[in-house]
N, C-alpha and C positions, 0 to 999 in steps of 0.2 A: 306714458307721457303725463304727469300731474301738472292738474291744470290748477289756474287758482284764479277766482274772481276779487281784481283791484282797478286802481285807477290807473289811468294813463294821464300825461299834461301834457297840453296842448295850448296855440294861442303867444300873445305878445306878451311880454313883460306889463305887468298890472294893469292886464287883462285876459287871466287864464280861463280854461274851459277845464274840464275834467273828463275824460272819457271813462265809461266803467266798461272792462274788457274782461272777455274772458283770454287767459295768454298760459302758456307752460311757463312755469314759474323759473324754471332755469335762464329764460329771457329778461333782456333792460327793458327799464321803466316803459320807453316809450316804442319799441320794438312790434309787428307787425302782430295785430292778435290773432286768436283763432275764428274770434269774434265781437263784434262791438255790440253789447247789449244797450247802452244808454248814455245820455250824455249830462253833464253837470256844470250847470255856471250859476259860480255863486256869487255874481256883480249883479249890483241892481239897478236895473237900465228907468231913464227919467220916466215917472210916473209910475212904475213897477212897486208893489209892496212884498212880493215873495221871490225867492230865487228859484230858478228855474231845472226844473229836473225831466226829462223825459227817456222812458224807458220802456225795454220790452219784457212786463212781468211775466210771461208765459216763458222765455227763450232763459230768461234767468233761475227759475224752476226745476227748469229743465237741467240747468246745468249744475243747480245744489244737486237735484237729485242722482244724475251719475257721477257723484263725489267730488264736486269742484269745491275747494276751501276760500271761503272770501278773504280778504284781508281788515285787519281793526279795522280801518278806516270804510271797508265801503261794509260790511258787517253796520255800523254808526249808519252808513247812510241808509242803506235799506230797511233797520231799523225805522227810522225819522218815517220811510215811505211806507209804513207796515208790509211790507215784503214778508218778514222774516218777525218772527214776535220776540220781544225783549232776552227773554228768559233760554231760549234756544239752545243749543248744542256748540255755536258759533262764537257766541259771545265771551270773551277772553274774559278766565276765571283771575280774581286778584288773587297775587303771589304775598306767601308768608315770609315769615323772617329769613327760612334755609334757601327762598329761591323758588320755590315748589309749589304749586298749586294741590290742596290736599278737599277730599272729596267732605258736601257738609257733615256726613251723619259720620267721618271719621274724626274730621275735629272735634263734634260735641261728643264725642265718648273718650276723646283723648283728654277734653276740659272737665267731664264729670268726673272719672277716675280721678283724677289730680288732687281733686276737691275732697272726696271719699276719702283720700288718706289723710289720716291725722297721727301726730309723733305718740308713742307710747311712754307710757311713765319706766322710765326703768325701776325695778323690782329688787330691792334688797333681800338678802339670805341670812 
């Protein structure tokens, strides 16, 4: 069963909450999780200056650890909460022109070669 840590939506019309769940990814959006690690609203309530996140770092850990894949978006959030550090395993690599994400030390040896060749004089007889 692959599980995968994302959001849920919950709440009235402009005025959502966000649940961060862990759920089997073959399930809808808002479908029964396996587990509710933390909850997210990003409305800021009168006299409030930050939005409000609460969560269980320990339970969320837990569940990178036996190979739960987050999604972009709570990847971004946990991110923002230092959970998980910028540079991670998680964080979706930017795609090149074919489509493909290519590894860094393959692209800078694909761009040095490149560079390296230069046209040859042709050679008269």
């Amino acid at each position: 069963m692959p599980i995968r840590i994302r959001m849920a939506m919950h709440g009235r019309k402009h005025n959502k909450i966000f649940h961060l769940v862990a759920i089997d990814q073959r399930k809808r959006r808002d479908a029964k999780p396996a587990e509710l690690l933390g909850v997210y609203d990003p409305a800021l309530k009168m006299g409030e200056t930050h939005k409000t996140v609460r969560w269980s770092v320990d339970r969320i850990k837990y569940w990178l650890g036996v190979g739960a894949l987050p999604s972009k978006s709570a990847v971004r959030l946990l991110e923002w909460g230092g959970i998980i550090p910028p540079d991670s395993k998680y964080h979706p690599r930017p795609r090149t022109a074919s489509g493909f994400s290519q590894p860094a030390e393959a692209s800078s040896a694909v761009s040095d070669t490149s560079n390296s060749i230069s046209p040859s004089s042709p050679t008269v007889s």
